[in-house]
C-alpha positions as CSV (number, residue, x, y, z in Angstrom):
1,X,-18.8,-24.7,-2.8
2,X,-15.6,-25.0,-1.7
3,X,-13.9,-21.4,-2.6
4,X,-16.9,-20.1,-0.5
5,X,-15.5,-22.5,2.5
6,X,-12.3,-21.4,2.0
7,X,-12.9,-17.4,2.2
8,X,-15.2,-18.3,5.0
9,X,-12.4,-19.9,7.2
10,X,-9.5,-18.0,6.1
11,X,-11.9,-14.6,7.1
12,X,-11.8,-16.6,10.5
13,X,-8.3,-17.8,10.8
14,X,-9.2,-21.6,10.6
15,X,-5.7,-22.8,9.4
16,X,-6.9,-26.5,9.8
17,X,-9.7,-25.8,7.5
18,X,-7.5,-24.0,4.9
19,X,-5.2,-26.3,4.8
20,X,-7.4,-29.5,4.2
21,X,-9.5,-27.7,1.4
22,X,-5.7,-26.8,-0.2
23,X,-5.0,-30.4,0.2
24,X,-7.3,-31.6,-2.2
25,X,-7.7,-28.4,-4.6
26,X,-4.7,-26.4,-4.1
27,X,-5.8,-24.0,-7.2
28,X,-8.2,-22.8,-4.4
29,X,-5.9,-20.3,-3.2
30,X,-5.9,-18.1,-6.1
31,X,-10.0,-18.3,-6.7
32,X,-11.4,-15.4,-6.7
33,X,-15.4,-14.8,-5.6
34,X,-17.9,-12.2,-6.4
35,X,-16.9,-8.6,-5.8
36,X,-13.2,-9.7,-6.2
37,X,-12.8,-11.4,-3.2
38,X,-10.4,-13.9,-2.2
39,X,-9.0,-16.0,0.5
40,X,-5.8,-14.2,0.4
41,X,-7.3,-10.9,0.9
42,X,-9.9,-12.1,3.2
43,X,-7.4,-13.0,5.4
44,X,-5.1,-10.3,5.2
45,X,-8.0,-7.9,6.3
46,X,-8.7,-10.4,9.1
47,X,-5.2,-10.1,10.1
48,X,-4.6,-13.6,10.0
49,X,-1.2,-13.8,9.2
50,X,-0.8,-17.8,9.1
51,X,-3.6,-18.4,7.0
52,X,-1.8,-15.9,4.5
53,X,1.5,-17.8,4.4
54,X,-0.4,-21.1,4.1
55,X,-2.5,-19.6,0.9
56,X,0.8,-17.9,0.1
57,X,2.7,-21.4,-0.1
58,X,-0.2,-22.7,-2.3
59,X,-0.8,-19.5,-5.0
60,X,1.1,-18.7,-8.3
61,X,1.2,-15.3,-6.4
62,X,4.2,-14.1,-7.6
63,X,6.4,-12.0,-5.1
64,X,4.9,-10.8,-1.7
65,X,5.2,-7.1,-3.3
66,X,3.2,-8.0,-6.2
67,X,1.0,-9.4,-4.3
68,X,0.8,-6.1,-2.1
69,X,0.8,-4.0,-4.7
70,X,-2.2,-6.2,-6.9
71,X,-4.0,-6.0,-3.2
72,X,-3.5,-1.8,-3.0
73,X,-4.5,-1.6,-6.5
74,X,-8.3,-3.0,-5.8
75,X,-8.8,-0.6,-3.4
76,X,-7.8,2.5,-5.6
């Protein structure tokens, strides 16, 4: 399935890969997989910071601090 592709390679920092899945399903960046995972976060925990402004460009994330704050919130 392609959300799993995409957490896989955002988790690994393959832009390329990221960005041809959000080519053709764009919605992809805001999926969300069992235990409330996502590409965004996988890839903020991965420290891949130009995977995160690639899936930031293609979300309805809102503002970076919502998105910060949404991200703290799971972990509390």
């Amino acid at each position: 399935e392609l959300s799993l592709g995409l957490l896989a390679a955002s988790s690994r920092g393959q832009v390329d890969v990221c960005s041809a899945i959000l080519q053709h399903r764009p919605q992809m960046a805001t999926t969300v997989c069992s235990g409330q995972w996502n590409a965004l976060r996988s890839a903020a925990c991965n420290n891949h910071l130009e995977v995160l402004d690639l899936l930031l460009s293609h979300g309805q994330f809102g503002s970076h601090q919502q998105v910060f704050n949404q991200t703290l919130e799971r972990f509390h």
